[in-house]
N, C-alpha and C positions, 0 to 999 in steps of 0.2 A: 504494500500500500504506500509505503513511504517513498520508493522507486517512482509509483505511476504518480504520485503528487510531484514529484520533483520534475520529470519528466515534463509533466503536464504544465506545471507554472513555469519551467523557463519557457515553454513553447509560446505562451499566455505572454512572458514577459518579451521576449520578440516582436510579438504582434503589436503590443503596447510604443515600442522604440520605431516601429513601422511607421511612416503619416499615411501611409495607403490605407490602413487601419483607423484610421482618426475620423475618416471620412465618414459621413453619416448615408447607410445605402440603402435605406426603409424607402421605398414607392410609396406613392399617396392615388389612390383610386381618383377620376374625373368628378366633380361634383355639380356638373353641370346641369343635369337634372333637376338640383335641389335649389341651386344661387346662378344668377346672371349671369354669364360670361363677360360682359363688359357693364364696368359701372351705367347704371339709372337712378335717376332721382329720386329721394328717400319721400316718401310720402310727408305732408303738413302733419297729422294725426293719428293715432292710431289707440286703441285702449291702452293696449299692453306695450310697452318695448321690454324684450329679453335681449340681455347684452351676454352674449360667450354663447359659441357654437360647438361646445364640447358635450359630451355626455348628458350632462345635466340641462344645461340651455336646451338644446333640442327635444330631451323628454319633457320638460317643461311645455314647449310648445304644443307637441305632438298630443297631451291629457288635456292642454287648454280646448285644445280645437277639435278632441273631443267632445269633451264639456258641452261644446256649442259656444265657443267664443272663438271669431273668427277674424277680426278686427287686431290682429299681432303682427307685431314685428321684432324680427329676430335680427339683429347687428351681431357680427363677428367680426374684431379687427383685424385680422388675419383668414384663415379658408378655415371652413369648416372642419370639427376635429383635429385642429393643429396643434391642438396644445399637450395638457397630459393624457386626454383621450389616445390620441395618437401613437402613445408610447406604451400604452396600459396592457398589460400581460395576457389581460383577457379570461380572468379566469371568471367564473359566476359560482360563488362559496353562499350555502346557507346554513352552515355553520357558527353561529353568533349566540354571545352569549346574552346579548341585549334584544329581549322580547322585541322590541319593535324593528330594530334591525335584521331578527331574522324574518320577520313576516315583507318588510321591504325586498329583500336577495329574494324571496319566496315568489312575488309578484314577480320580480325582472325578468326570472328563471320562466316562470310561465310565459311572458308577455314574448321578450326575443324567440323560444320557442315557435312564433306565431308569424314572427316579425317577418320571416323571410316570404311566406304566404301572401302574408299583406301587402308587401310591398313589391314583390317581384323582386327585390336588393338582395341576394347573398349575404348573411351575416354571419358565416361562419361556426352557425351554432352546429356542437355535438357535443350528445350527452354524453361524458367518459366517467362520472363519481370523482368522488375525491376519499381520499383516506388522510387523517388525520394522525399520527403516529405517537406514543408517548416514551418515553424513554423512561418516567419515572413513575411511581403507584401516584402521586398527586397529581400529573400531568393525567394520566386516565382517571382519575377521578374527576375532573375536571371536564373531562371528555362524555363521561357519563352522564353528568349534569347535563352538559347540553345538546345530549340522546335522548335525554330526558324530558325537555321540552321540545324539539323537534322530531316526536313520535306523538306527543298529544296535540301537534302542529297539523299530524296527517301529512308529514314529509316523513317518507322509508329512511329509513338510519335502524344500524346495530354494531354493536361494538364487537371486536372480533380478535381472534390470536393472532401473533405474529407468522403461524404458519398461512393463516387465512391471507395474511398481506405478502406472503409471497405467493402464492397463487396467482392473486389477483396484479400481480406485480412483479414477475420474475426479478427482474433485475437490481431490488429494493435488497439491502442490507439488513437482514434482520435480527443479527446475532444480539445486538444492547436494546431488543424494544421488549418490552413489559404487556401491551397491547396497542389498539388502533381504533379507532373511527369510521365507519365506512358510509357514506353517504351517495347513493346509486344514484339522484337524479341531479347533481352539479355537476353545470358545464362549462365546455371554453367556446368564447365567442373572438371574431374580428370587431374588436373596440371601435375604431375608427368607421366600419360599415353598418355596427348596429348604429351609429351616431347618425349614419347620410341615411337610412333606413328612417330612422323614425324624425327628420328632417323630411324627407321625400314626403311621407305621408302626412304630416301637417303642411306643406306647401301646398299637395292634395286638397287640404280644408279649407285653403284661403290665407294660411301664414306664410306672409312674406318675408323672404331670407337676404340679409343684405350684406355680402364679405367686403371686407378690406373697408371695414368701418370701425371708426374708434370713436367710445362714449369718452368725450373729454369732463363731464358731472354733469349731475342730476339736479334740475331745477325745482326747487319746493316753495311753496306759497303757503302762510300761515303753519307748516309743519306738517302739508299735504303734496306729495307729488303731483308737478303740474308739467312737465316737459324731461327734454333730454337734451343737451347740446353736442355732436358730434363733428368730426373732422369734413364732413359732409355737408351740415346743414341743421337745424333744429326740428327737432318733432315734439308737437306736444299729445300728452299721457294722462291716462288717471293711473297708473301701473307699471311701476319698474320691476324688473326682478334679476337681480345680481347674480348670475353666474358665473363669474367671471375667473374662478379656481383661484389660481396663485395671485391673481394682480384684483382679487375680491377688495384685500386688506387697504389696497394704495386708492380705487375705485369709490370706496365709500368715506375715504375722508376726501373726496376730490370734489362732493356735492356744495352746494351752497348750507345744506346742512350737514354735520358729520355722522354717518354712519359705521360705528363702530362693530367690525366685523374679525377677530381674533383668530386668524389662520397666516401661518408661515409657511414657506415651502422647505424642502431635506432632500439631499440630492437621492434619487433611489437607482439598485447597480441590477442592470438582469444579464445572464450570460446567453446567446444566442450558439449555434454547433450547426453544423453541417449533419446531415443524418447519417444514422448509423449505419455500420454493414449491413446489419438486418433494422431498417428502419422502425420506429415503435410504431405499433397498429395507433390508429386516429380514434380509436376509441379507450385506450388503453388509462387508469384512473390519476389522476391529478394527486402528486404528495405532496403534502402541509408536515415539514417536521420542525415543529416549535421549538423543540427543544436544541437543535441544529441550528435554530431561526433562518431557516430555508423554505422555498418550496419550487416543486420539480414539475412542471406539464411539457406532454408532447409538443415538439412544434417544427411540422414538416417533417415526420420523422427524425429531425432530432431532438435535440430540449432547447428549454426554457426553463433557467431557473437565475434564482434573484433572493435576496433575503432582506432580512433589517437588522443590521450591525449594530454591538452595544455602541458604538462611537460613533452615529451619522454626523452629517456635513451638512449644516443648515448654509443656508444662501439668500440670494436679496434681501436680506435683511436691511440695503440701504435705500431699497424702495423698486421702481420698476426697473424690468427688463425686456427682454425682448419681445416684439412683435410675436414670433411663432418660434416655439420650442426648436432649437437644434437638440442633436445629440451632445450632452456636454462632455467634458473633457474626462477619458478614459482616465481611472483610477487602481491601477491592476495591484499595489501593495496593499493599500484600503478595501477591495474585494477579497484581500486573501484569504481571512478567516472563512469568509463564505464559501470560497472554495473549496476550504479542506473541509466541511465541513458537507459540501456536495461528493465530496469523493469518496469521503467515508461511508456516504447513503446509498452512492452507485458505485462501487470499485471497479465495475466493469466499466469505464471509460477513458480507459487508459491510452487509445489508438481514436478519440475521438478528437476532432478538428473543428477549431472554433470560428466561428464566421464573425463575430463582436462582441462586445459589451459595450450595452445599452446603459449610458445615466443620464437621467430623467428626472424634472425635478416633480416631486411630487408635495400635496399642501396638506398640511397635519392642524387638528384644533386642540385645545391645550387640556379637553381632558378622554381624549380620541374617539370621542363621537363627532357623525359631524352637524352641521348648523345649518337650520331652513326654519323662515317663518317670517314674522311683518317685524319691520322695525320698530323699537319702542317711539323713537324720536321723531320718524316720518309716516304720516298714513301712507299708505300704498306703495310703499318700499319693501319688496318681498329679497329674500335671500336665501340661494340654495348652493351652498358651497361647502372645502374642508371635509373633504371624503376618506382621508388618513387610509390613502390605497387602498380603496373598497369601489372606488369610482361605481366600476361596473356591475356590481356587484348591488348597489344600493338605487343605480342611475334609473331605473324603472319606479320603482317604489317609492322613491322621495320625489320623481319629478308629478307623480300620479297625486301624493300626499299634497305636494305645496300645489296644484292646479285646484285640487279641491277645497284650501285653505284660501286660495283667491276668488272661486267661484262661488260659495256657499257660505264663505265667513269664519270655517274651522273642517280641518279632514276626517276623514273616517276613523281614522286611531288616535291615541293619546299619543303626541309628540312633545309631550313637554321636558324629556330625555337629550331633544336634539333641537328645541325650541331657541332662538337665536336668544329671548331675554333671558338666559340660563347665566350671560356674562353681562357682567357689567363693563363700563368704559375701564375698570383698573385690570382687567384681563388684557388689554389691549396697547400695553407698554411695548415698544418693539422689542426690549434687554429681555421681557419675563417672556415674551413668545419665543427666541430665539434659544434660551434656556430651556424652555420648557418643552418644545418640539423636539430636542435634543435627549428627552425625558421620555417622551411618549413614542416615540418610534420605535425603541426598543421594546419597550412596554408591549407591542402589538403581538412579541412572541413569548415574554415574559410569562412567567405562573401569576394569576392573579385570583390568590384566594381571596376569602370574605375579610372586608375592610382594611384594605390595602391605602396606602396612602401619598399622594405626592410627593417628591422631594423638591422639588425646586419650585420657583415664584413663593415660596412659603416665608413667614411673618411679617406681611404686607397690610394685612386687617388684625389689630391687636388690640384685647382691652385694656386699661389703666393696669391693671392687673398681671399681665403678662408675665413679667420678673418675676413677681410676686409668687405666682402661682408657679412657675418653671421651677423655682429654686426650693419650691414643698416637693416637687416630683412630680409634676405634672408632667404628662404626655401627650402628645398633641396630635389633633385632625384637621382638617382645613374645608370648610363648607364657606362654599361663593366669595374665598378670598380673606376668609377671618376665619382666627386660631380659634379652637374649640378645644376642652380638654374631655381628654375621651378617658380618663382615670388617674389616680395617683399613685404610685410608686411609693411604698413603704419604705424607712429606713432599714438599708441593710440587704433588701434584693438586687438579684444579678442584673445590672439594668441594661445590658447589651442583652443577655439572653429575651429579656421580655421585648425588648426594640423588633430582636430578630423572631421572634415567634410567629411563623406564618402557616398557618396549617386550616383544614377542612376538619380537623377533630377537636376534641376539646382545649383551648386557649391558655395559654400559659399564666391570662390574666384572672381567670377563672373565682379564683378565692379571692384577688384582689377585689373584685365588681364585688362578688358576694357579701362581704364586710363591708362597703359603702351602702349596699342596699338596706342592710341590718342597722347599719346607725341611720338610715331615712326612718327607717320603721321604729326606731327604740330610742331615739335622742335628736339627733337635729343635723344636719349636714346643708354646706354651703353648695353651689353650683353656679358657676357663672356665666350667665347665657344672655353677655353681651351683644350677641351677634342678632338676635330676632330684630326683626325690620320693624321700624318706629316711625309712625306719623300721625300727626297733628291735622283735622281739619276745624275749621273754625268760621263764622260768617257775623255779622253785623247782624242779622235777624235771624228768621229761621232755616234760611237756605243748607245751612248746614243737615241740618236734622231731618228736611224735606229730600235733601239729594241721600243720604243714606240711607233714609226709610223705603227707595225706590233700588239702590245700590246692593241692597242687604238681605236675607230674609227674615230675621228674627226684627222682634219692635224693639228699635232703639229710643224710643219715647218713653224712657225708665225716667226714675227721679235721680236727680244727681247726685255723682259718687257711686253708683252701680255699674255691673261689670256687665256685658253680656256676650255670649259665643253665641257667633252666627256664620252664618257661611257669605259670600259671594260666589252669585251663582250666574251660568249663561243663560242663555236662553233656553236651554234645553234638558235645565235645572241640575247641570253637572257642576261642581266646585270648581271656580279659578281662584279661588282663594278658602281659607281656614282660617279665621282671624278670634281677638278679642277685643272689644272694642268697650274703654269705660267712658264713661258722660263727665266730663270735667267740671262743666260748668252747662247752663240753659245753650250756650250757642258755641262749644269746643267739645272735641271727641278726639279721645286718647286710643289708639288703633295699630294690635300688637300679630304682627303676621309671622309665617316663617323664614328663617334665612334667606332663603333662597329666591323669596317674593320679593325682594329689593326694587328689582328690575318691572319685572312682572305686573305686580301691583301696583305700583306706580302707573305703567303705562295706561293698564285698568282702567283705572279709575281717571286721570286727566283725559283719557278718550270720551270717556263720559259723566263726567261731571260739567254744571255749564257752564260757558264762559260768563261770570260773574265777577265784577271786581270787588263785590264785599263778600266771596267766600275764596277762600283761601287753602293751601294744602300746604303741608311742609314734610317733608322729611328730616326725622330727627333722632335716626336711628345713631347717627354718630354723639350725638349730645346726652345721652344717658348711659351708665352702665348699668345691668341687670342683676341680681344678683336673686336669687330662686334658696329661699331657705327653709327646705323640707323635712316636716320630723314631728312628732309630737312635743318635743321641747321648744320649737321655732317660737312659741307663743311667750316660755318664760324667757326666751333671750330679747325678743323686739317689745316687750314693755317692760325690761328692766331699763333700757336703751333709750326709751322714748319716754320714759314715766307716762306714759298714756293707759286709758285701760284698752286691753285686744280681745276682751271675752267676749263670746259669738253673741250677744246683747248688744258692745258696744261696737264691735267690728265682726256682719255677719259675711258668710259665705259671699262670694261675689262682690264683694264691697272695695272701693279704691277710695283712699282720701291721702291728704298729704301730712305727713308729719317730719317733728325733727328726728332726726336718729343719730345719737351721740353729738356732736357741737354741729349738724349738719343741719339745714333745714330743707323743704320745698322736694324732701323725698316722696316718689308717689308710692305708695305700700297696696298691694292687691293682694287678697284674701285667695287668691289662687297658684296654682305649683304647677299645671298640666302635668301631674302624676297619676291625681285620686287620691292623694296623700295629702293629711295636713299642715300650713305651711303659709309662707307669704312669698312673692316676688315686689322686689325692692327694686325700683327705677331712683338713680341714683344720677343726679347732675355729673357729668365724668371729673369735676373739679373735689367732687368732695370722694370720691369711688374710694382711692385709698384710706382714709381718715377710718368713712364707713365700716369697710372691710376690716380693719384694725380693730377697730370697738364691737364687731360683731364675734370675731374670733375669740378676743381677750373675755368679753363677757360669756362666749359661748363655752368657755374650758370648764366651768364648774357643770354644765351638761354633755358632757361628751362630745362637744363639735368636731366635725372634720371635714375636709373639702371634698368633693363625691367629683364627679365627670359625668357626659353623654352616655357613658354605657350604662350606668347604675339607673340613671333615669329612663331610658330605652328597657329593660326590664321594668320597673318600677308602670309606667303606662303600657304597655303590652300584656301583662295580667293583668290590671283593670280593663282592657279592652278599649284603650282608646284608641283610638284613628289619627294617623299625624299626617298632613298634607303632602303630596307630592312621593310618600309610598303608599299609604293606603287609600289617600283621596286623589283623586284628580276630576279634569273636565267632562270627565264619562261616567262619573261617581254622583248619585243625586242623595241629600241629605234620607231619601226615603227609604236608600238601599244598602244604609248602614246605620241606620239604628237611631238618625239624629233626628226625628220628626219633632221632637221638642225645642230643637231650634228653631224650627222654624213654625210661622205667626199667619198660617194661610189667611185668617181673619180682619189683621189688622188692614186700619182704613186707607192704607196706601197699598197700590199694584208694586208689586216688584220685578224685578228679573227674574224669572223661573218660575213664575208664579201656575201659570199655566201647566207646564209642567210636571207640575210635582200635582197638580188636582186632579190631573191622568192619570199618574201613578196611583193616587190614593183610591180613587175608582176603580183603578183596575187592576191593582196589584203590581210588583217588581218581576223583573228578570233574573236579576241578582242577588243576594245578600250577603253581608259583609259579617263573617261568620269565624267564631272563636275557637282553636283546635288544641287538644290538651293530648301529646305526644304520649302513647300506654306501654306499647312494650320498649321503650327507648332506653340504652345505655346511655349515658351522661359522658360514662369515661372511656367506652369505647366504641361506641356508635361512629357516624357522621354527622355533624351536625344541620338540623334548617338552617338557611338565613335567608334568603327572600326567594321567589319566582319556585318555586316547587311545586310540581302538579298534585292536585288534590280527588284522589279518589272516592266515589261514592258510589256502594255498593260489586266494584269492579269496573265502574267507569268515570272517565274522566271528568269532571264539572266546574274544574276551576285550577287559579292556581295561590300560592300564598302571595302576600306582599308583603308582610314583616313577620321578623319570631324574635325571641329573645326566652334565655331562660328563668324560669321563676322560679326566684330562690324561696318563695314562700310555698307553695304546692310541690319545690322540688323535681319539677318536670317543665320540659320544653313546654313551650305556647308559641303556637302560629296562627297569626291573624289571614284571612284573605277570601274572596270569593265564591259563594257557589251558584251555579246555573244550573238548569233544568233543561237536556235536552229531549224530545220524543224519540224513544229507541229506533222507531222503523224510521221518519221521518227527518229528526235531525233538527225539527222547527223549535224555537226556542219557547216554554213554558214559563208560567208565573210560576214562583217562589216560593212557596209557601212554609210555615211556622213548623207544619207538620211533617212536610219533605226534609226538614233540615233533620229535626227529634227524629226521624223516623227512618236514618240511614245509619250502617255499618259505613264507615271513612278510614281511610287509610293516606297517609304523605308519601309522596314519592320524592325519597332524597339519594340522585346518583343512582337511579335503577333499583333501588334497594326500598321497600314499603314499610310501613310503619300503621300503627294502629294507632289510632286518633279516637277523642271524645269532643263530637261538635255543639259548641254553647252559643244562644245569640244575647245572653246575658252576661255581664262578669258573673264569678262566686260569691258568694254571699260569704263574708267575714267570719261567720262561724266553721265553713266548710274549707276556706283557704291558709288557715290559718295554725298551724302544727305548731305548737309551741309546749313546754313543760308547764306542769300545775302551777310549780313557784313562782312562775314567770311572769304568768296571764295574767297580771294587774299592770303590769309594767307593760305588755306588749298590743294592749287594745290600740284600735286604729279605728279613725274614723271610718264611715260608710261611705259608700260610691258619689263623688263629687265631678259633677258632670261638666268638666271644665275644657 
């Protein structure tokens, strides 16, 4: 082996010192079918302009003018498919570990299927499978998981031996694999021809293609898209949509307004050969070996392979480049590990003759998903870009998702995974994108068990607290750019070994979380959850309280100083939001969302609220810190603190007013933990945070105080059964179909959002319910554990899947929260939901192919039943009752 490696790379290294070799020798098919031969003049108007003639732009078109919007125009400043389209491997993987992503590859994979039919174009499509390889037991476990949801997908997948993968793969190396992946219906297509294909047939509709045009920005009026101006000429639009790949980033700050769009490009390397002596059959299966960070498909009887190196090569980082991708410059020392690492998977290519390497730049988003949806900043600025090499793979399915996000107001699935307001403007630092793509590209072959976390762009959002809490042993997570601690480090643990703890089985932090939960439940524990999104609306009369009562479902028409949870709902009574909102005062509301709604919510809400100049909005999430102090003792620390009195007389449930706490004043104090646990959350001006924290602590040591993190409270609300926005809730979730009808106020004298809606449902029952699973024959310490997306069995069939678990240190057994539906066995069509369907089924979790026996609740436990404690105890370990927060 060492022979044909040496062999092979000087021959590689030759070629490299060639310039004959430098030359770039890829043919580009005619596209004259699809765009003009000689420039004509660009239309005055048009609904839609799509700028980028790549993958995406032309699926974009091709589902618009579906749709029945015929009224587009497609600008490419260069020929169509010229860019990374043109270079793209071609492989079509529905292999994804991210639900919506595999249901996208899923669509594409059917749709090019089709494509050549439709349009008379040749795309290249054959189905050859893919196998997926693991070299390690976590590497196929990993593999299993996502057999796991790609069988109750109704995509063929099974996982198989390594004698199976040389069957199906003679020439595959399979002495160090452990198992495989086998996925029968992924295939390889011509990139560049399914592009001019589903271009052909939107030009077919009326979409006119216009090359060798460049959008110089985007014109907006009042914060709405009103035109385009190009090297051409100007069109005006109600609809732009950015597909613009690598030159997305430089495009959207080029508008009159900035659109911030967070994709960098990374050069990517693929090796091209000459075919073999016995060339490989065209149907023969595509290899994915992650652990090699390679992958291998046919191409023209010979190969095609390419990988992602721990050390990529990010580029333009100082802004634009070329017109139309060349081939860039050969890297044959920087390919080497790839190499050897190709040759140890095929030894048998020792006599093989290389025709190039292909580097290509390709655009990565910073947490490797990629980005499609409307901008917060501009109406009808759509963007579908930052494919992190999946281009073709996702190009079907995201371009079908954003057509119906433009046609209809929101797509058929929850994309809020890949939804553009996921970042904010401090995501879009060129220093933290350049770093950070440098992160995630390797990342794509990486092991990525449960709750893995960035390294780089990190301590960019930090509370007052940060030192403070770092140097107790805090550990840290990073949610939308702000430091979160995800638990504490005891004096005296190994703190590398806990750093490096990354496993599918039980967590090295295990007793740590556990002892944090125990002093929630038996004394008092801090948690600082500075990072939830804070804003202020307020009006001169009652505009405030009139645009919330239409914004909200629950009646905000409390007496002030009351808390209420409500949702904000669309139209179609799904959650875009999960808030708490207190009544400040008769005409200010205090309005506490999740992390991650920064962006989101924001745009929300200024979309529709009216233009009024005596109501007002602020964001003020930077001006408070939080501080969540959970416990049965929480009550003796915050009026020894405050000399106030806090007994549920003078401070009930749900209640917010301002007090001093220690020499501080104008703290806001809520009578709520979002646990179920007794407690307060302390909004703290950031000037006094430290003082606070100091006199909370100091006071809290004659009660047991100590600081907890995100994981103790992620157990802590998951056996009570709450719902947290954005895993368990989202835009396709209606308060009716998890359990929150008490939120909401169908009665009250104002219409709302979703109003409608949810009076269907009530009439006529759910499809869904958001349904509580208590894990029975489950090892703890030597099981696998749940953590989110695991299919859910009922009665031997599939009905749902989870979205969050966590273990409960009280009941001593897993708990996973998530879905179930009701399908007709013969038919398929979807049933109502009923009380009785749920009580009334055997359940089982499917984690990694492996089942599990479940107890399905649509209630929490009741306090006497969850509650295992010693005789001597039970005066000391009472807990409040279910606090609906």
């Amino acid at each position: 082996a060492a022979r044909m490696f040496l062999r092979l790379l000087s021959d590689v290294r030759w070629r490299a010192a060639n310039p004959r070799w430098r030359r770039m020798t890829c043919s580009r098919r005619s596209t004259s079918s699809t765009a003009e031969p000689h420039p004509v003049s660009l239309p005055a108007q048009a609904q839609v302009v799509i700028c980028g003639g790549g993958i995406m732009g032309t699926s974009v078109a091709y589902h618009l003018s579906k749709l029945g919007w015929k009224d587009i125009v497609l600008l490419e400043q260069g020929r169509l498919a010229a860019g990374t389209t043109r270079f793209c491997a071609g492989i079509v993987s529905t292999a994804r570990p991210v639900a919506i992503e595999l249901k996208m590859a899923d669509y594409s994979n059917k749709l090019y299927q089709q494509l050549e039919q439709e349009t008379g174009i040749k795309t290249g499509y054959m189905k050859t499978g893919s196998i997926s390889l693991a070299q390690t037991q976590d590497r196929l476990i990993s593999l299993k998981r996502i057999a796991s949801s790609l069988n109750v997908m109704g995509i063929p997948c099974e996982i198989i031996t390594p004698k199976q993968v040389a069957q199906l793969h003679p020439l595959i190396n399979i002495h160090d694999l452990v198992g495989a992946m086998y996925v029968p219906g992924d295939a390889l297509v011509s990139s560049a021809d399914v592009s001019l294909a589903l271009a052909t047939a939107a030009s077919w509709n009326g979409v006119q293609i216009h090359e060798r045009t460049s959008v110089s920005h985007v014109l907006v009026q009042k914060g709405r898209v009103t035109g385009v101006e190009t090297d051409r000429g100007h069109i005006s639009c109600q609809y732009f949509v950015n597909c613009a790949g690598q030159w997305a980033y430089e495009l959207g700050l080029s508008g009159e307004e900035h659109v911030s769009i967070p994709v960098h490009a990374c050069e990517h390397f693929y090796l091209l050969t000459y075919p073999l002596k016995e060339p490989l059959a065209s149907s023969i299966p595509t290899i994915v070996d992650p652990d090699g960070r390679i992958y291998i498909r046919n191409w023209q009887g010979g190969i095609l392979s390419g990988g992602f190196e721990k050390n990529p090569k990010p580029l333009f980082t100082e802004g634009r480049n070329q017109l139309e991708i060349q081939n860039l410059q050969e890297d044959w020392d920087h390919f080497e590990p790839l190499l050897s690492a190709l040759l140890r998977r095929m030894p048998g290519l020792e006599a093989l003759q290389i025709m190039q390497l292909v580097n290509c730049p390709e655009t990565f988003t910073p947490d490797m998903r990629c980005i499609m949806g409307e901008s917060p900043t501009v109406r009808g600025y759509f963007v579908l870009t930052g494919m992190n090499s999946a281009g073709i793979s996702y190009g079907g399915g995201a371009g079908k998702l954003l057509a119906e996000w433009m046609v209809n107001g929101y797509p058929s699935e929850n994309v809020w995974p890949l939804d553009l307001k996921r970042f904010g403007t401090l995501q879009s630092s060129r220093t933290f994108l350049r770093h950070r793509v440098m992160e995630v590209m390797p990342l794509i072959c990486d092991l990525k068990v449960p709750r893995w976390d960035f390294q780089t762009g990190r301590q960019l959002r930090t509370s007052p607290l940060y030192d403070r809490l770092d140097a107790q042993g805090a550990r840290w997570m990073e949610k939308h750019g702000f430091e979160r601690v995800k638990y504490f480090v005891p004096p005296g643990k190994d703190l590398l070994d806990l750093d490096q703890s990354k496993t599918f089985y039980k967590p090295d932090w295990f007793d740590i979380v556990g002892s944090e939960v125990k002093c929630c439940k038996e004394a008092v524990c801090v948690i600082d959850m500075s990072s939830f999104t804070k804003f202020e609306i307020s009006s001169t009369g009652d505009q405030a309280l009139e645009s919330l009562q239409y914004l909200f479902s629950n009646d905000l028409d409390v007496p002030v100083g009351h808390v209420v949870h409500t949702g904000m709902l669309n139209e179609k009574g799904g959650y875009e939001n999960d808030c708490s909102i207190a009544r400040l005062n008769k005409r200010s509301f205090f309005m506490i969302s999740p992390t991650d709604q920064q962006v989101h919510c924001w745009s929300w809400l200024k979309n529709r609220l009216p233009s009024d100049s005596n109501l007002t909005m602020e964001d003020v999430t930077w001006k408070y810190t939080a501080l969540n102090l959970i416990g049965p003792r929480a009550v003796d620390v915050l009026s020894e603190l405050s000399y106030a009195p806090i007994t549920p007389e003078h401070f009930p449930s749900l209640f917010c007013k301002e007090m001093s706490v220690g020499y501080a004043n104008g703290i806001r104090v809520m009578s709520i933990t979002h646990t179920g646990e007794p407690g307060f959350m302390l909004y703290i001006p950031i000037e006094y945070a430290l003082h606070v924290y100091n006199e909370v602590m100091n006071m809290g040591q004659k009660y047991g105080i100590r600081n907890a993190g995100y994981y103790a409270l992620r157990s802590l609300r998951i056996e009570k059964f709450f719902a947290f926005w954005g895993q368990d809730l989202d835009a396709f979730t209606t308060p009716m179909e998890c359990g929150r009808e008490f939120q909401v106020k169908l009665e009250k004298e104002m219409e709302f959002i979703g109003q409608e809606a949810l009076l269907e449902q009530k009439q006529n029952g759910v499809y869904k319910r958001f349904t509580m699973f208590i894990l029975e024959d489950h090892d703890t310490d030597m099981d696998l554990w749940p953590w989110w997306g695991e299919p859910i069995f009922r009665n031997g069939r599939y009905v749902g899947k989870t979205t969050s678990s966590a273990y409960s240190y009280t009941l001593e057994r897993h708990v996973c929260l998530g879905f179930v539906q009701h399908f007709d066995e013969k038919t398929g069509e979807e049933l109502v939901v009923t009380t009785d369907f749920i009580n009334h089924g055997e359940y089982e979790i499917d984690i990694a192919g492996q089942r599990f026996q479940a107890k399905a609740k649509l209630y929490p436990f009741s306090s006497l039943f969850t509650h295992r404690r010693r005789k001597d105890e039970k005066d000391e370990m009472e807990l409040s009752g279910y606090q609906g927060e």
